[in-house]
TIMARGU-174592 format. One line per 10 residues: number of its first residue (from 1); their letters; for each residue x, y, z of C-alpha. Coordinates in steps of 0.5 Angstrom, whole numbers. Layout:
NUM> A> X:Y:Z  ... .
END
This chain:
1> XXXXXXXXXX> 28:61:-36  27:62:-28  20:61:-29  21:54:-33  27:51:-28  23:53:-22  16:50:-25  20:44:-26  23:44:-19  16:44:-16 .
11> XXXXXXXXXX> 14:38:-21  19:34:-19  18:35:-11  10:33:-12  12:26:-16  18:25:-11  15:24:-5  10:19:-6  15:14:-8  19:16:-2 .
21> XXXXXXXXXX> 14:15:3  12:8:-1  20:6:-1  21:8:7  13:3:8  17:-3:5  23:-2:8  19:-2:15  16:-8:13  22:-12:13 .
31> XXXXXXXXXX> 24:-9:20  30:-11:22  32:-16:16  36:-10:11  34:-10:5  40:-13:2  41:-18:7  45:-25:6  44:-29:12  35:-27:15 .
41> XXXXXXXXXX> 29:-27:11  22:-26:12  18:-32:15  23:-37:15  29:-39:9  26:-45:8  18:-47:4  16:-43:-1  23:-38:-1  28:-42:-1 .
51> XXXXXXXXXX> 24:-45:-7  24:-38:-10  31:-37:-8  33:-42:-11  29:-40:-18  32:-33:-18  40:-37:-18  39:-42:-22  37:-37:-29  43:-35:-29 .
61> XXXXXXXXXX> 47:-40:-28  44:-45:-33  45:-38:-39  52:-38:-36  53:-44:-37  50:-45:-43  44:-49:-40  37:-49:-42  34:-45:-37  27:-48:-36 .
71> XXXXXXXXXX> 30:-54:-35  34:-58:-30  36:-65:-27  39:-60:-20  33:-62:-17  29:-69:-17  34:-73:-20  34:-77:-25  28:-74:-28  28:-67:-27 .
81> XXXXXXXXXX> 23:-61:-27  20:-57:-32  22:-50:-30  18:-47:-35  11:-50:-31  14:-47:-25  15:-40:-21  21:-38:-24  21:-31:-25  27:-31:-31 .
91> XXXXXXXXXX> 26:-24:-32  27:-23:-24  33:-27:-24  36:-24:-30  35:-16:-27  38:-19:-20  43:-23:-23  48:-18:-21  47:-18:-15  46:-26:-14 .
101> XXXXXXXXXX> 52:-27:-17  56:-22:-11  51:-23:-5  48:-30:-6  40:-31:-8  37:-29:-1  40:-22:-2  37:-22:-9  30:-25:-6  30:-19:1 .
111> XXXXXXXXXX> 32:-13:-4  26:-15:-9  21:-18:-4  22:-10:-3  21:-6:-9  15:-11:-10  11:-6:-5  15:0:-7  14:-1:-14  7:-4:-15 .
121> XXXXXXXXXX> 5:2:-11  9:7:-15  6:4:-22  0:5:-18  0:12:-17  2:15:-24  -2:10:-27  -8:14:-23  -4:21:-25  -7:20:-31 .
131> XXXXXXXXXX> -14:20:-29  -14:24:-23  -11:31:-23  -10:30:-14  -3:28:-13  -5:26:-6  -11:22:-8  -7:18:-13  -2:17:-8  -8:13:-3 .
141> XXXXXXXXXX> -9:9:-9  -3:8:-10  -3:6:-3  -9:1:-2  -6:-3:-9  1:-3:-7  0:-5:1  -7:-9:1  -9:-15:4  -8:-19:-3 .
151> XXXXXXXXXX> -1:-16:-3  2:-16:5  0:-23:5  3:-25:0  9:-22:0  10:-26:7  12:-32:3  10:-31:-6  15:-26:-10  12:-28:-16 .
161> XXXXXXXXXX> 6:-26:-14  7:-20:-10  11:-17:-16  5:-14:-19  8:-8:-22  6:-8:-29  -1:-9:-28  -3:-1:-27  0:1:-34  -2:-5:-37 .
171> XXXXXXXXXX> -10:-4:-35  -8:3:-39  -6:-1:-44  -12:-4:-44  -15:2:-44  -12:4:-50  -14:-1:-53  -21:-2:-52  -24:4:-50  -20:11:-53 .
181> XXXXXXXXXX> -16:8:-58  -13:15:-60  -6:11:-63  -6:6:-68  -8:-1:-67  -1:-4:-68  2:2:-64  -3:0:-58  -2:-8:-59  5:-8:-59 .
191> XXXXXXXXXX> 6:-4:-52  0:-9:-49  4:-15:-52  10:-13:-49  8:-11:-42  4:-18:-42  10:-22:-43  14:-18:-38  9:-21:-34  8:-28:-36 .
201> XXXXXXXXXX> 17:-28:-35  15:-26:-27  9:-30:-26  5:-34:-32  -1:-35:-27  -3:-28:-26  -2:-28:-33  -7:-34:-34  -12:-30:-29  -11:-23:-33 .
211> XXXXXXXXXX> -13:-26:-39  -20:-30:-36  -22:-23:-33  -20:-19:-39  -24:-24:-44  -30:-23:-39  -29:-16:-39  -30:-14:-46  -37:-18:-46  -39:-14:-40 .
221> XXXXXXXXXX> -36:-8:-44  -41:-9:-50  -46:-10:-46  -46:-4:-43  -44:0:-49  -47:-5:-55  -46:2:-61  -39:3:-58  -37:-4:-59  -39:-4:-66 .
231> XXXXXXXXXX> -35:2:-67  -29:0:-63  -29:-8:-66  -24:-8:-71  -18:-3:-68  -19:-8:-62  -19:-15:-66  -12:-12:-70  -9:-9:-63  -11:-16:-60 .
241> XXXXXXXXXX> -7:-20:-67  -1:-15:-65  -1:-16:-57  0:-23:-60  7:-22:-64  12:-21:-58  8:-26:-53  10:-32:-59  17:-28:-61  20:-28:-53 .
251> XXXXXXXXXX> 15:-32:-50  13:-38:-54  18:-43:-54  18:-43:-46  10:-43:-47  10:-48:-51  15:-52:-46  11:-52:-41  6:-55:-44  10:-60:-48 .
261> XXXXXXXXXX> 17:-61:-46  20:-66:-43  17:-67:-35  11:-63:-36  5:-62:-31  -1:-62:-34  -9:-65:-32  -5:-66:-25  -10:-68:-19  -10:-61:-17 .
271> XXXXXXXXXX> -17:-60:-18  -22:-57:-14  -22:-61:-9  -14:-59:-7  -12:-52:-10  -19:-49:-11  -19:-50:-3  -15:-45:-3  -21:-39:-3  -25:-34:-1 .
281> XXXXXXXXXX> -30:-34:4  -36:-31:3  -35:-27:9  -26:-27:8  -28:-19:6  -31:-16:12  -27:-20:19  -20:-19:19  -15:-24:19  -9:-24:23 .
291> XXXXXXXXXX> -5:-20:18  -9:-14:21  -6:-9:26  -15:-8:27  -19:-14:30  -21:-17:36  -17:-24:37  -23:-28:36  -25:-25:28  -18:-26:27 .
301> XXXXXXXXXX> -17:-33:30  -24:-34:25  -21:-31:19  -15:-35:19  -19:-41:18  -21:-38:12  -17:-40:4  -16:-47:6  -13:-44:13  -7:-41:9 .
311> XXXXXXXXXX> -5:-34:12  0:-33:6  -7:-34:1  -11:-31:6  -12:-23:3  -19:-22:1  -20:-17:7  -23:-11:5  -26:-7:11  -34:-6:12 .
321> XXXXXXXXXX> -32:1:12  -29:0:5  -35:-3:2  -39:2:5  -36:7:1  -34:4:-5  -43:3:-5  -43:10:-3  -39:12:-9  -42:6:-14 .
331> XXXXXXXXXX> -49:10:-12  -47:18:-12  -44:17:-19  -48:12:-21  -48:15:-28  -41:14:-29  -40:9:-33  -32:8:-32  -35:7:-24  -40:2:-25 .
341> XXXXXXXXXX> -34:-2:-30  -29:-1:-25  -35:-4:-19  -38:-10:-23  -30:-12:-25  -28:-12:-17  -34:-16:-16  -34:-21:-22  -26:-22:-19  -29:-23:-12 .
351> XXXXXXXXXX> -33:-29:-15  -29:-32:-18  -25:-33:-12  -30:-36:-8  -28:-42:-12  -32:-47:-15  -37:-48:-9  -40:-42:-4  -36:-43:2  -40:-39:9 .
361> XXXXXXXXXX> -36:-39:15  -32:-45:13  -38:-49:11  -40:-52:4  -47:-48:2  -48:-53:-3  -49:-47:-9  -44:-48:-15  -40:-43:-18  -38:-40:-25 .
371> XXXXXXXXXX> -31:-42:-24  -34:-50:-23  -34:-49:-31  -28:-45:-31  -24:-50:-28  -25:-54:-33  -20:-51:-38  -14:-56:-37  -9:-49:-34  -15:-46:-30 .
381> XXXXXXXXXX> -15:-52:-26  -8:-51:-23  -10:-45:-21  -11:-42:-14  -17:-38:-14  -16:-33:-8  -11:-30:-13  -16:-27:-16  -17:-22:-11  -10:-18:-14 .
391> XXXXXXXXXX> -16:-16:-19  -22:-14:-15  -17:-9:-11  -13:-6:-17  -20:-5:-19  -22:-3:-13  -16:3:-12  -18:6:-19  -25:7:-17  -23:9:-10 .
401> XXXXXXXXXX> -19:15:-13  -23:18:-19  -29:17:-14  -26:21:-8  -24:26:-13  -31:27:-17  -34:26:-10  -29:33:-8  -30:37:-14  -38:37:-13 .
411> XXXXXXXXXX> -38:38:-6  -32:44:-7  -37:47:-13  -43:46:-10  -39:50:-3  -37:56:-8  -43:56:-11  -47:58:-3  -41:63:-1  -35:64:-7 .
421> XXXXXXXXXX> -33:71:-4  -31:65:1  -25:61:0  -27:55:4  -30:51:-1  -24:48:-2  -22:47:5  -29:44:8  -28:39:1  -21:37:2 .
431> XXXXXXXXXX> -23:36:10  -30:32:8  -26:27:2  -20:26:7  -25:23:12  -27:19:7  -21:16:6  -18:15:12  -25:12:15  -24:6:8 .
441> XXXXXXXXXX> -17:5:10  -15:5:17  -18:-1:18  -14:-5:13  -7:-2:16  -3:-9:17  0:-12:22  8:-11:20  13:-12:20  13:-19:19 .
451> XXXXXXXXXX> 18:-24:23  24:-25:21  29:-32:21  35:-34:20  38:-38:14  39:-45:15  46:-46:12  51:-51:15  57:-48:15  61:-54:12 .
461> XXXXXXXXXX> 58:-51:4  61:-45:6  69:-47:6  73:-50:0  71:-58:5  64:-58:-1  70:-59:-6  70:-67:-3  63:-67:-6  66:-70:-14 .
471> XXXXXXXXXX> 62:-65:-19  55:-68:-21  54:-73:-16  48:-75:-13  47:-73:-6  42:-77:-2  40:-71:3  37:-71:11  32:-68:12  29:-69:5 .
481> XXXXXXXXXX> 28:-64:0  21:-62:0  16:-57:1  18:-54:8  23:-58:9  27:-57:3  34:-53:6  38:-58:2  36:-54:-3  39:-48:0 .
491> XXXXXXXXXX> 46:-52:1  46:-54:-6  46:-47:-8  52:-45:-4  55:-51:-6  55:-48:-14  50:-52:-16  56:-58:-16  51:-64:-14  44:-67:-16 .
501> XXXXXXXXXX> 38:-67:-11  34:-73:-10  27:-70:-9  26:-62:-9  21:-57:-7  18:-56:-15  12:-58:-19  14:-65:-23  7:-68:-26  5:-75:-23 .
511> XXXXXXXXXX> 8:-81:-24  13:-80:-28  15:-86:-33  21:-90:-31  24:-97:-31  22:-101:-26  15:-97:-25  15:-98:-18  15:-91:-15  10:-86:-13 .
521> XXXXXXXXXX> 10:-78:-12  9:-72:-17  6:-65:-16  10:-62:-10  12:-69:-7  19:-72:-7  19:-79:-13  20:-84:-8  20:-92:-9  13:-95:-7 .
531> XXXXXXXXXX> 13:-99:0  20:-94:2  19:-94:9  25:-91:10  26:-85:5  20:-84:7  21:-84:14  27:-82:15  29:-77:10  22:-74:8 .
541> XXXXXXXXXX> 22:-72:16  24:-67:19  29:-67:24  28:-73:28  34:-71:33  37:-76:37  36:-83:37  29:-86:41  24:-91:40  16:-90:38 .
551> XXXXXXXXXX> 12:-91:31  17:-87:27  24:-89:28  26:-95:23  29:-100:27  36:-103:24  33:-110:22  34:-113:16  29:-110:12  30:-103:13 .
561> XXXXXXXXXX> 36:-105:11  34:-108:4  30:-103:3  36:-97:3  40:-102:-1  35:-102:-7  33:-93:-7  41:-93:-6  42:-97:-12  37:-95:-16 .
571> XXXXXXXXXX> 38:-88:-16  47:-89:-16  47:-85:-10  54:-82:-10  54:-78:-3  49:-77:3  49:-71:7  45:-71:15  44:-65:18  44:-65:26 .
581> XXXXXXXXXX> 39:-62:31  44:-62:36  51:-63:37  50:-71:38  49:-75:32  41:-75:30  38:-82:28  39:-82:21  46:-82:23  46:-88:27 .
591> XXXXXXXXXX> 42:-92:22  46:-90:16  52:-92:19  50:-99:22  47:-100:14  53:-97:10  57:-101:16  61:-94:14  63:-88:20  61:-81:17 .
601> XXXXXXXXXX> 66:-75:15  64:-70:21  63:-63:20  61:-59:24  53:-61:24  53:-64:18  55:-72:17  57:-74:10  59:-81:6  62:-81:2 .
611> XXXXXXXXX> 63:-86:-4  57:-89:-2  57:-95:-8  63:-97:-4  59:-99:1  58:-106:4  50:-106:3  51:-105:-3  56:-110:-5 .
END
């Protein structure tokens, strides 16, 4: 029984500090924000993550309050937002909602934007453990997966992307699935089905792409083995019909919302020419991007322009020295078949995100891609393609640990075999194999931890002051709620969600039908009337600080004036709210109060007026 508990004991330790290590890297990343901190985030509270805070706050209060989750009027007023064809990340929200409902969303965003490194590595790691017996080679996979460049890329900025932990045992599903098939198809499918639909709740996107390459997966399997496809055909086509059956019982309403209910986005302009921008460079794989702690300014400043100049997509570096092991690998073990897979699906997901087009140093080669055909699946056009690289590194993570360790066992056999009343075989291998791995890996080490910012949340929406703001009013807000000026979003959620937004960073189709047709906007844009100099100007902006002449400021005329007066009527604006830079009032604030012919409530550094409808413009 001693024997037992002390083997235990010992087990415990080996799977335990992996996971540690893993979880102290993801907390050094985010250094000094803690992981539960309300009031500072990565990169900056507004963007991407005051969107994605937004979405981990809005699920529970809409199941709360009896609403439907993948639909709201919060944000671009009067016609709401599909949420169901945007990155809500319900599954997220709900194992958070705790937490947000105690400490806000942003608590909820920093402790998941950590378990995201922590746990995708971890996933990683046991995952490997099923094919490799070396816990310290499974935990170097774990480590290129979970803290690669796709991954510290993104996790400055997408949680619903870096969130990939369920992507490991998924592929062991697969393989359950597809290849060793020791269960029962029903048993096989069902656990596919259920870790497919955990993942479309976190992001339906990779899902998308998941099941692009797994597609392209199989006709690669059945040309490399055509006898065992036949064999395994039947099994496999009745795991796939069980795979289907929780993915239609608990995904099938908000998928097919997404594509048919009310605000949908389908056959936008989001095409080839805006979001395949974003891809990889034929040479994003060998020049470090500023994401690397290694690299000269001059590779990194080049780098940077790589992926439509987006840093936070730009995750495509693997390392000459990677490559040239990976190769070493591909041709020592080229017998393997599992290692030639593993090789052509990281080079297959490397393709498709190169885009439509091949792109060399920036420039257009004028060589069409496969994924110019791809791209005309009407859900494979919205997608950005540099996204695919999760897949070449997943891939990439596997073929590394089972090559280091078949690489290892060769050498250390073929040492003992020379001198085995020696017992160096052993050391001389281990010493070779973690050479090998640290000359692959050094040069990925990144650039951390990333720039920390504070939120921006006037301290108005933090008293009981917010209460004057009658529940379900229409607020007007400035700066204008979009893309990275969409701090509003951040006040509506202090607030309870009490007001509507105009506007609001989220994916609306283009368009959208109303009765006086005479507004333009869609896809990330706000809905504004056309020829609305002001809204435009004035709200979209960011702040515009204290009053000053130039090409951007709306002269008081009446003109201008008119033109507020129809936005304002023509959405039943109730309350305005501008934000000031300073302590002097910033120039909307001085418009708005010489067209309203109304002074505002000050608070702090937010000017409102309230009551708007009663103003004399609008009599």
């Amino acid at each position: 029984m001693r024997i037992k508990t002390k083997s235990i004991s010992l087990l415990k330790s080996r799977l335990l500090w992996p996971v540690l290590v893993y979880f102290l890297l993801s907390a050094l990343a985010y250094w000094p924000v803690q992981p539960l901190s309300s009031t500072h985030v990565v990169t900056c509270g507004c963007y991407d993550i005051a969107e994605q805070a937004w979405f981990l706050a809005w699920t529970p209060h809409a199941i709360l309050n009896g609403m439907n989750p993948f639909f709201t009027h919060a944000l671009n007023y009067p016609y709401g937002a599909n949420l169901a064809s945007n990155t809500t990340m319900p599954l997220l929200s709900i194992l958070v909602s705790p937490i947000t409902l105690l400490l806000g969303p942003i608590s909820s965003f920093n402790l998941l934007i950590r378990l995201a490194f922590a746990l995708s590595a971890t996933s990683m790691f046991f995952v490997l453990r099923r094919y490799v017996k070396y816990d310290a080679l499974c935990f170097i996979g774990g480590l290129l997966y979970g803290f690669s460049p796709y991954m510290i890329a993104q996790s400055a900025l997408h949680l619903n992307l870096a969130f990939v932990a369920l992507f490991p045992p998924i592929i062991v599903a697969l393989d359950n699935l597809f290849i060793r098939q020791t269960n029962t198809p029903r048993r096989d499918g069902l656990v596919l089905g259920l870790l497919v639909t955990a993942q479309y709740f976190i992001s339906s996107e990779l899902v998308a792409d998941l099941v692009l390459l797994c597609a392209i997966a199989v006709v690669i399997l059945a040309v490399f083995n055509p006898r065992k496809a036949k064999e395994r055909f039947f099994y496999s086509l009745y795991g796939i019909f069980w795979s289907a059956v929780p993915l239609v019982l608990i995904a099938g309403y908000p998928i097919v919302f997404s594509f048919k209910g009310p605000e949908h986005v389908a056959g936008s302009a989001y095409s080839s020419g805006t979001m395949s921008a974003f891809h990889t460079d034929l040479l994003s794989p060998i020049v470090p991007t500023s994401h690397q702690l290694i690299g000269s300014a001059t590779s990194k400043r080049t780098a940077n322009l790589f992926v439509g100049g987006s840093k936070s997509e730009n995750g495509a570096y693997v390392g000459i020295p990677l490559i040239l092991v990976t190769g070493f690998i591909l041709a020592y073990l080229r017998k393997n078949r599992a290692i030639r897979y593993l090789g052509t699906m990281a080079v297959v997901s490397f393709i498709i995100s190169l885009g439509p087009q091949l792109y060399l140093d920036n420039t257009d080669q004028n060589i069409a891609l496969p994924f110019t055909f791809l791209e005309k699946i009407k859900t494979l056009s919205l997608e950005v393609v540099s996204r695919y690289m999760l897949f070449a590194y997943l891939c990439l993570a596997i073929l590394l640990t089972v090559g280091l360790a078949e690489i290892y066992e060769k050498v250390r056999g073929h040492l003992e075999k020379k001198t085995p009343l020696v017992p160096a075989g052993k050391l001389k291998a281990s010493l070779l194999v973690s050479i090998i791995a640290v000359l692959a890996l050094v040069p990925l080490l990144p650039a951390l931890p990333y720039k920390e910012a504070k939120i921006n949340i006037p301290k108005y929406f933090f008293t009981s002051q917010v209460n004057k703001i009658p529940s379900g009013s229409t607020v007007l807000t400035y700066p204008y709620p979009v893309i990275t000026t969409n701090y509003a979003m951040m006040w509506q959620i202090q607030s309870g969600f009490r007001f509507n937004l105009l506007g609001g960073y989220v994916f609306t189709p283009f368009l959208p039908t109303t009765p006086n047709a005479k507004i333009t906007g869609g896809g990330f844009g706000p809905v504004i009337f056309e020829g609305g100099t002001v809204p435009v100007v004035l709200f979209e902006q960011a702040y515009a600080g204290p009053p000053k002449s130039g090409p951007n400021v709306i002269p008081p005329l009446p003109w201008a004036f008119a033109q507020l007066k129809t936005y304002l009527a023509a959405y039943h604006v109730n309350v305005i709210i501008a934000a000031r830079v300073g302590k002097d009032p910033g120039y909307a604030t001085v418009f708005l109060s010489k067209a309203l012919e109304m002074k505002p409530e000050h608070f702090g550094n937010v000017d409102i007026w309230f009551n708007v409808g009663r103003s004399p413009l609008l009599k």
